[in-house]
Backbone as a ProteinNet text record, in pm:
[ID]
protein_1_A
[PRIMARY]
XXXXXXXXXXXXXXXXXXXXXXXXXXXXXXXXXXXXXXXXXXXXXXXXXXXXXXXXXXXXXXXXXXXXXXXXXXXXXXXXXXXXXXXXXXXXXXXXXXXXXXXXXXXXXXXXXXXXXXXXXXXXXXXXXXXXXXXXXXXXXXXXXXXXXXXXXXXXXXXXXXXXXXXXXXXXXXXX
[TERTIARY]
85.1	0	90.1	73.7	119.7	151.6	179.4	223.8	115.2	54.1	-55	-175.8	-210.8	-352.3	-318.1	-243.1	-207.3	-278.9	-189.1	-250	-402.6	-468.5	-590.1	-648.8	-622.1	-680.5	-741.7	-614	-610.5	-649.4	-665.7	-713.1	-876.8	-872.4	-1055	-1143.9	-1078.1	-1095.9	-1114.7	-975.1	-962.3	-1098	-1155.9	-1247.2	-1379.6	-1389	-1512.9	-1481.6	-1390.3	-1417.8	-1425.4	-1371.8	-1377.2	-1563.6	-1586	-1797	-1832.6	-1806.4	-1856.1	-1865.6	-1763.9	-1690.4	-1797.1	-1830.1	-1915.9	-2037.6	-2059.7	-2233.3	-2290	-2200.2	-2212.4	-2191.9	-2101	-2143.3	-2294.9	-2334.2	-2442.7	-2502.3	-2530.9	-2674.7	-2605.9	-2526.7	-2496.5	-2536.2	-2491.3	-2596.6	-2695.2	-2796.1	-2913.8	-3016.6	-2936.4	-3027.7	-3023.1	-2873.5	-2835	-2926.7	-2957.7	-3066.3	-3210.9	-3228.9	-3374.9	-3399.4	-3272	-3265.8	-3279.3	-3222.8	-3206.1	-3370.7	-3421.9	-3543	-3655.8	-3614	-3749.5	-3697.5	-3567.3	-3573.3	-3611.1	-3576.1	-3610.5	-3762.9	-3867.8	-3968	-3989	-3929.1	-3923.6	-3872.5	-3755.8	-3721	-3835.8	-3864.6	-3999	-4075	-4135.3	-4288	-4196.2	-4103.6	-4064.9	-4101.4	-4028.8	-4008.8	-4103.2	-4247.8	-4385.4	-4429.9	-4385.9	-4486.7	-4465.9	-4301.8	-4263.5	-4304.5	-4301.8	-4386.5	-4540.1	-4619.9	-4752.3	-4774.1	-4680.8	-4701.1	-4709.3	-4575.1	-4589.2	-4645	-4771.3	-4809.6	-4957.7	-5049.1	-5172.5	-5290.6	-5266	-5382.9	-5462.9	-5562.8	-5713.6	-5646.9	-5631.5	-5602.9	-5677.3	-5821.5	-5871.9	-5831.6	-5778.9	-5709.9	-5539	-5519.2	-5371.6	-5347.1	-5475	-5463	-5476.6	-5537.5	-5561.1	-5440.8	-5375.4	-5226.2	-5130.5	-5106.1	-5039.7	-5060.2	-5175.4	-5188.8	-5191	-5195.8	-5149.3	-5012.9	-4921.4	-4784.6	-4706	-4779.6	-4706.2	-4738.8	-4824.5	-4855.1	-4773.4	-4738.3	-4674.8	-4517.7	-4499.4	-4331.3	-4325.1	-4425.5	-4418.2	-4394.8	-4488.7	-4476.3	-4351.8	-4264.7	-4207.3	-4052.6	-4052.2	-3928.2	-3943.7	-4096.4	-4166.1	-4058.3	-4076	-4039.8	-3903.3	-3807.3	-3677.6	-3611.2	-3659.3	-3655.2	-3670.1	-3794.2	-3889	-3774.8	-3698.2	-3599.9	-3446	-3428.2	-3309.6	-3206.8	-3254.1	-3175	-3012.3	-3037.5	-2869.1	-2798	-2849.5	-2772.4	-2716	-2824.9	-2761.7	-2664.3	-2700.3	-2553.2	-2461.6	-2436.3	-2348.6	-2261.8	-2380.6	-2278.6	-2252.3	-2345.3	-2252.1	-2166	-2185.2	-2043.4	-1929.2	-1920.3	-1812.7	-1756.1	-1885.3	-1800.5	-1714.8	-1785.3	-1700.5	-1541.9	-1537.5	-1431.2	-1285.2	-1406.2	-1288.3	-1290.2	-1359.7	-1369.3	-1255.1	-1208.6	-1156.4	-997.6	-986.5	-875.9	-787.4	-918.9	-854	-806	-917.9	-889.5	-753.2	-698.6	-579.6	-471.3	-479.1	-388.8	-353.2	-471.6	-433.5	-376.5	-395	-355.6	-219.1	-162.5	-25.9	63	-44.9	54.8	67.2	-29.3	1.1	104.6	153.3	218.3	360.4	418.2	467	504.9	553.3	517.5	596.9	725.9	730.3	677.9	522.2	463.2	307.3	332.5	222.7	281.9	199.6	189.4	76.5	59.8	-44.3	-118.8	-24	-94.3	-109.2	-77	-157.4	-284.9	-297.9	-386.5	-525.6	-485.7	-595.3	-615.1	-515.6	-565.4	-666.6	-625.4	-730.4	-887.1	-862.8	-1013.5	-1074.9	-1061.3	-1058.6	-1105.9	-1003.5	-1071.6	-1202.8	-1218.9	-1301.5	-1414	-1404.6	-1568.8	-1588.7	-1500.8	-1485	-1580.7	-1560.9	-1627.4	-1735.4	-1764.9	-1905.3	-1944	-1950.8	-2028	-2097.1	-2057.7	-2107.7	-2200.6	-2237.6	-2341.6	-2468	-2542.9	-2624	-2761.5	-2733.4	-2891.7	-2866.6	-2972.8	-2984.8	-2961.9	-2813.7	-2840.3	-2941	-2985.8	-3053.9	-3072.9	-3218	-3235.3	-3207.3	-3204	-3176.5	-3104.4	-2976.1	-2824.7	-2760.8	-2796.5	-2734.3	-2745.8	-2882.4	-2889.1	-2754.2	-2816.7	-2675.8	-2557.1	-2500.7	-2369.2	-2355.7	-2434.2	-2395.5	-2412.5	-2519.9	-2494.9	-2363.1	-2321.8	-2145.5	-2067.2	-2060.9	-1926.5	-1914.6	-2060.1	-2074.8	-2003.6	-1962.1	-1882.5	-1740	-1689.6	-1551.6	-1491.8	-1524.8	-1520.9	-1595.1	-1494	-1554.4	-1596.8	-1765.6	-1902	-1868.2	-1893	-1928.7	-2040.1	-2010.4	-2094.3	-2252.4	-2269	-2399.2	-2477.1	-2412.3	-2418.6	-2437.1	-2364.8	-2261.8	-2449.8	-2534.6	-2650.2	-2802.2	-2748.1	-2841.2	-2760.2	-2679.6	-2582.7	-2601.6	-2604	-2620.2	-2755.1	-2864.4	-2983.5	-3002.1	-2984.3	-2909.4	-2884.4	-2770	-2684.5	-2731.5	-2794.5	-2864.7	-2986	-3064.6	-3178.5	-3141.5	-3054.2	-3008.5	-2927.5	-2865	-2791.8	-2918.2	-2970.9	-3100.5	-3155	-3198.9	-3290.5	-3390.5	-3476.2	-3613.6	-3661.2
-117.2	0	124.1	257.2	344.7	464.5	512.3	604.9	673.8	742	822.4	744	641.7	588.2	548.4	533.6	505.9	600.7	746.2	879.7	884.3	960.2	880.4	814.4	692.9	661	717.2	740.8	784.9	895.3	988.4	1082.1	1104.3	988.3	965.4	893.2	820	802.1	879.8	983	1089.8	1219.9	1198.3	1238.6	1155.2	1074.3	1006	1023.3	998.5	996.8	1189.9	1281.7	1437.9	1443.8	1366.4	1361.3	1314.3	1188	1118	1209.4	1261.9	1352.2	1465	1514.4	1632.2	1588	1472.6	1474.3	1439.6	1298.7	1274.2	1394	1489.5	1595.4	1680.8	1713.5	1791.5	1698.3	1575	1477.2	1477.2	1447.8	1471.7	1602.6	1738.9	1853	1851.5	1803.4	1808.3	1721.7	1625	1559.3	1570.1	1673.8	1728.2	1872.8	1919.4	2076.9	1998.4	1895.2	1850.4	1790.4	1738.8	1681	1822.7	1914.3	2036.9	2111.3	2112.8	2145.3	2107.3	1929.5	1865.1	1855.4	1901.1	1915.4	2036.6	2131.8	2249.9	2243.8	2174.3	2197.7	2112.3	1980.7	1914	1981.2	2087.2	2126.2	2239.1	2335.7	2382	2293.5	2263.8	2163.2	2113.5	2015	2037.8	2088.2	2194.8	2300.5	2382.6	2406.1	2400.8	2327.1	2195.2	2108.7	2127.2	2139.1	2136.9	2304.6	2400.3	2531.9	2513.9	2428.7	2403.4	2335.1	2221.2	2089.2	2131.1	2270.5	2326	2451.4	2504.3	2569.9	2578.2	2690.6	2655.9	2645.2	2534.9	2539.9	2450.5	2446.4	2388.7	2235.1	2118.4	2004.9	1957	1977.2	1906.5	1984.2	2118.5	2157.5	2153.9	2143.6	2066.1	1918.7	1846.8	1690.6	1728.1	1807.7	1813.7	1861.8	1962.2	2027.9	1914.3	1856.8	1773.2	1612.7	1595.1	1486.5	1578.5	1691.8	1719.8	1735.7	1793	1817.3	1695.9	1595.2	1444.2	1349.8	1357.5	1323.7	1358	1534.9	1563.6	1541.8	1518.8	1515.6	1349.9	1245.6	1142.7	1135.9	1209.5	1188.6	1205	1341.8	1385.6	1249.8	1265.9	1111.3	1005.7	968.2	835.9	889.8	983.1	1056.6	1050.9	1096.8	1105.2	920.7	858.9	716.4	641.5	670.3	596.5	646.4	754.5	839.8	793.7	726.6	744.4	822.3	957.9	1093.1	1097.2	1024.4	1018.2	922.5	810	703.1	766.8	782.4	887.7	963.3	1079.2	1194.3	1087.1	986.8	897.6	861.1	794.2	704	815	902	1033.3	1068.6	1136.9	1187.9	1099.4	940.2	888.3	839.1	842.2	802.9	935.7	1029.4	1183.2	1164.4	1153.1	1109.3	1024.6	922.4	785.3	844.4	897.4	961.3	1074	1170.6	1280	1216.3	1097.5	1030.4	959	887.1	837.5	926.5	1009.1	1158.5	1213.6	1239.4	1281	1199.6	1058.8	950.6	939.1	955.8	971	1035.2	1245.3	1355.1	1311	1263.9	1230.8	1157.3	1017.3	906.5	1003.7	1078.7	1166.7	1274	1324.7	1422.8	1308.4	1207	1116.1	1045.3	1031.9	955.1	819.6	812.4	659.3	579.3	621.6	557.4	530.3	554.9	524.8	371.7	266.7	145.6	57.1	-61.5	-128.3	-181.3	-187	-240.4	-143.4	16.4	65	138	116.7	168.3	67.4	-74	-157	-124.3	-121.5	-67.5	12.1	170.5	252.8	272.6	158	133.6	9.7	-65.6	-143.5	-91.4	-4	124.3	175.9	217.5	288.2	233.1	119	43.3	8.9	-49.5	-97.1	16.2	127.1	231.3	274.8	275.3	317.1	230	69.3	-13.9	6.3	95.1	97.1	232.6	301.9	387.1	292.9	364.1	340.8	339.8	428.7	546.3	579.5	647.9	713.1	848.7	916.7	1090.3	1114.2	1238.7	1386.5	1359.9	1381.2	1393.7	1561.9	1618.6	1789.9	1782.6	1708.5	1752.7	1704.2	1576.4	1460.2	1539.3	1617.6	1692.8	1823.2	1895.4	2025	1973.4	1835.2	1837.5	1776.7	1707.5	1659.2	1784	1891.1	2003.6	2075.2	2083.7	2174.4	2134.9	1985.7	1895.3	1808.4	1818	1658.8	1688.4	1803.4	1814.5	1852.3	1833.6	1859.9	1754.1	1691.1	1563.7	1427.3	1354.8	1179.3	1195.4	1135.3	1122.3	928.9	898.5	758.8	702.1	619	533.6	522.1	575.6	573.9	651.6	786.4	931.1	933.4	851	913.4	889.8	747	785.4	885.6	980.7	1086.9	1173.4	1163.6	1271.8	1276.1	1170.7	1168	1248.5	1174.7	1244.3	1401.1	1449.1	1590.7	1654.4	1608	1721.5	1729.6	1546.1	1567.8	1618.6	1663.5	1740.6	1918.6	1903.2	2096.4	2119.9	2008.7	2050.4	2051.9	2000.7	1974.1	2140.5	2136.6	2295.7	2277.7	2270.1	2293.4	2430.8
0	0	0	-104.4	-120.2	-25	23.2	201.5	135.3	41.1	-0.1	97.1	19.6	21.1	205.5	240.3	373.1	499.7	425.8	493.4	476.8	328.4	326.7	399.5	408.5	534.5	660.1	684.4	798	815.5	738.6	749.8	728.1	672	682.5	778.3	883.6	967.8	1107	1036.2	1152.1	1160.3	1010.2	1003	1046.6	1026.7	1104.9	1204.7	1304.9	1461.9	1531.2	1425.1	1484.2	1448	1345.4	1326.3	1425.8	1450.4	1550.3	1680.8	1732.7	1812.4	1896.9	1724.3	1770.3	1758.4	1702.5	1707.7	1821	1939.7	2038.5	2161.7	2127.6	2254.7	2213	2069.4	2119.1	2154.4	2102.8	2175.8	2326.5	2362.5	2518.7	2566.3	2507	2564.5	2520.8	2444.7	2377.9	2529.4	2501.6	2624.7	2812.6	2839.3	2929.2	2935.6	2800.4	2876.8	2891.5	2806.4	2868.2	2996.4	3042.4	3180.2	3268	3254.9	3301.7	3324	3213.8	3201.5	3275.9	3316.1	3389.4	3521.7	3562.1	3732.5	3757.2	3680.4	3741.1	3812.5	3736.8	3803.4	3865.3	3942	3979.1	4136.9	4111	4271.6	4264.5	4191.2	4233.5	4313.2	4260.2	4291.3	4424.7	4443.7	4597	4686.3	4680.9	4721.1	4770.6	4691	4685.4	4803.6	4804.3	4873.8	5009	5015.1	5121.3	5227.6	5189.6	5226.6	5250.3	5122.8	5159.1	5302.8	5305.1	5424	5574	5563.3	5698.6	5720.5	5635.7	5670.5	5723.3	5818.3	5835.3	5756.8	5659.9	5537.4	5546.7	5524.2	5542.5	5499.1	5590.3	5543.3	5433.9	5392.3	5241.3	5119.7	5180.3	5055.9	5025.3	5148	5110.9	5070.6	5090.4	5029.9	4857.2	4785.6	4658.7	4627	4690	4596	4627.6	4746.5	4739.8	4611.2	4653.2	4501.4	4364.3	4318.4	4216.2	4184.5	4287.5	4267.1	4296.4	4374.9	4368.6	4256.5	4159.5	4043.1	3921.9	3935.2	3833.1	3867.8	3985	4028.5	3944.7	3964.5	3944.2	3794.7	3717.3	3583.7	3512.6	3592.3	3532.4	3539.3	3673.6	3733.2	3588.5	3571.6	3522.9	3339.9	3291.2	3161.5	3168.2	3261.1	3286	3269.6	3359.3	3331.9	3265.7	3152	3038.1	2944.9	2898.5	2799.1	2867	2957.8	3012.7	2959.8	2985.3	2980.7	3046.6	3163.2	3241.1	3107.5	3086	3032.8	2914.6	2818.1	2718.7	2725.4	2825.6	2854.2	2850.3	2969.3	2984.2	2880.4	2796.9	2643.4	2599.8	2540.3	2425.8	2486.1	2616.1	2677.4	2679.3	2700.1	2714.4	2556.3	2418.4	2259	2241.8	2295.4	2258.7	2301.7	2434.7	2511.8	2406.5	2366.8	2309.2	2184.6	2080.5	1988.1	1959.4	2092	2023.2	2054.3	2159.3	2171	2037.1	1997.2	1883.1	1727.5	1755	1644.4	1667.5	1814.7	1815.4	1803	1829.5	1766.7	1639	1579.5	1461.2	1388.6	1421.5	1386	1413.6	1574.3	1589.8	1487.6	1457.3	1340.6	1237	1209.1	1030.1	1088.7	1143.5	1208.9	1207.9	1253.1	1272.4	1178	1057	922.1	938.4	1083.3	1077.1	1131	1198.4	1218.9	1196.4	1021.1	926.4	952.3	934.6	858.1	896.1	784.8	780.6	943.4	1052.7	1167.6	1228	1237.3	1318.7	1232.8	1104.9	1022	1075.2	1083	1110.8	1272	1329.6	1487.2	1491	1455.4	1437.3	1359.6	1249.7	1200.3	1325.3	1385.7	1491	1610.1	1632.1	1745.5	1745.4	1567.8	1573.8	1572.1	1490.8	1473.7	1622	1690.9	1845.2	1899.3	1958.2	2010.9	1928.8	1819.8	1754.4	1736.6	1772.1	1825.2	1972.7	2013.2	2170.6	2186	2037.4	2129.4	2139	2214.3	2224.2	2200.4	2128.5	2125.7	1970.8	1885.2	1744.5	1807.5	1699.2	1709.2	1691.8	1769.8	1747.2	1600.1	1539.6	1418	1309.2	1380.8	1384.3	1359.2	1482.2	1503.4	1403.6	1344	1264.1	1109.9	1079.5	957	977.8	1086	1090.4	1055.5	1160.4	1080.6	977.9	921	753.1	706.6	715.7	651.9	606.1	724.8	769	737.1	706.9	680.6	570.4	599.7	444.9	305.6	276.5	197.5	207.5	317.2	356.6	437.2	484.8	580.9	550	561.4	557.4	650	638	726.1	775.8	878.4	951.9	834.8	818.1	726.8	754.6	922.3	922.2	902.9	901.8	789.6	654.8	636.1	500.5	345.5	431.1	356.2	388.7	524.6	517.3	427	444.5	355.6	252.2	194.3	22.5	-17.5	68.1	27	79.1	206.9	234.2	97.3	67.2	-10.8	-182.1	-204.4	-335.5	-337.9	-216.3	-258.6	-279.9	-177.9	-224.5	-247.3	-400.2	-468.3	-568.5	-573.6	-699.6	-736.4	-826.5	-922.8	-905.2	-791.7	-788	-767.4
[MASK]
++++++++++++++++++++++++++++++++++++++++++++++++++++++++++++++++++++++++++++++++++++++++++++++++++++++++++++++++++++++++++++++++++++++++++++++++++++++++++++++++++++++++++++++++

């Protein structure tokens, strides 16, 4: 194999995992402000209950606010759990992690040219399928369009891109 098609490589790899990279932190903040979003009213409503409980209010009307604000605290827990919002942050946050690791391994080997060759070329495709076997979850459908938008023509897209991409970029490249 030619030290060209070598780099190549590698440099297209290095591009899938800087995609990978960024698509897994916004879905990690994507699903970190919605987590954000449903405690907030979650320590409200607390917070609420706990002021209602000790104060002198007509006990049949503190049984109704209390079963409404313990209903919606419930729903909201029940939504947080049913979406497993933590787990998510979790995996995206930790492919990002192994993602920008291996991106900079790589930048290093091309930076490095005696240590282009065929076994760490297979290492790093190895790596990579290795760790983008482990998300978990489908990107953000939004997020996954923005960055094929931004990149899909400057950057090798992850193969699991690379066919929103096609259709992406052949509809607005099209003359309608």
């Amino acid at each position: 194999m030619s030290e060209n098609l070598k780099i190549k490589i590698l440099e297209s790899y290095r591009d899938r995992a800087f995609i990978t990279s960024l698509l897994c932190g916004e879905c990690s903040d994507f699903y970190s402000m919605i987590r954000s979003i449903i405690n907030i009213p979650l320590i409200v409503g607390s917070s609420v209950l706990t002021i209602l409980n000790s104060s002198d209010i007509n006990k049949d009307d503190l049984k109704i606010s209390n079963i409404i604000i313990n209903a919606s605290t419930a729903i909201m827990l029940s939504m947080t759990s049913t979406y497993k919002l933590t787990e998510r942050i979790a995996n995206f946050k930790q492919i990002q992690i192994k993602m920008n690791r291996i991106n900079h391994s790589i930048e290093s080997t091309i930076n490095n040219m005696d240590e282009i060759n065929n076994e760490n070329i297979n290492k790093y495709i190895n790596d990579f399928d290795t760790i983008y076997e482990n998300i978990e979850y489908p990107f953000v459908h939004y997020i996954k369009k923005r960055i094929i938008k931004k990149y899909g023509h400057s950057k090798t897209l992850p193969n699991s891109l690379q066919i929103d991409a096609d259709f992406i970029l052949d509809v607005k490249d099209c003359p309608v």
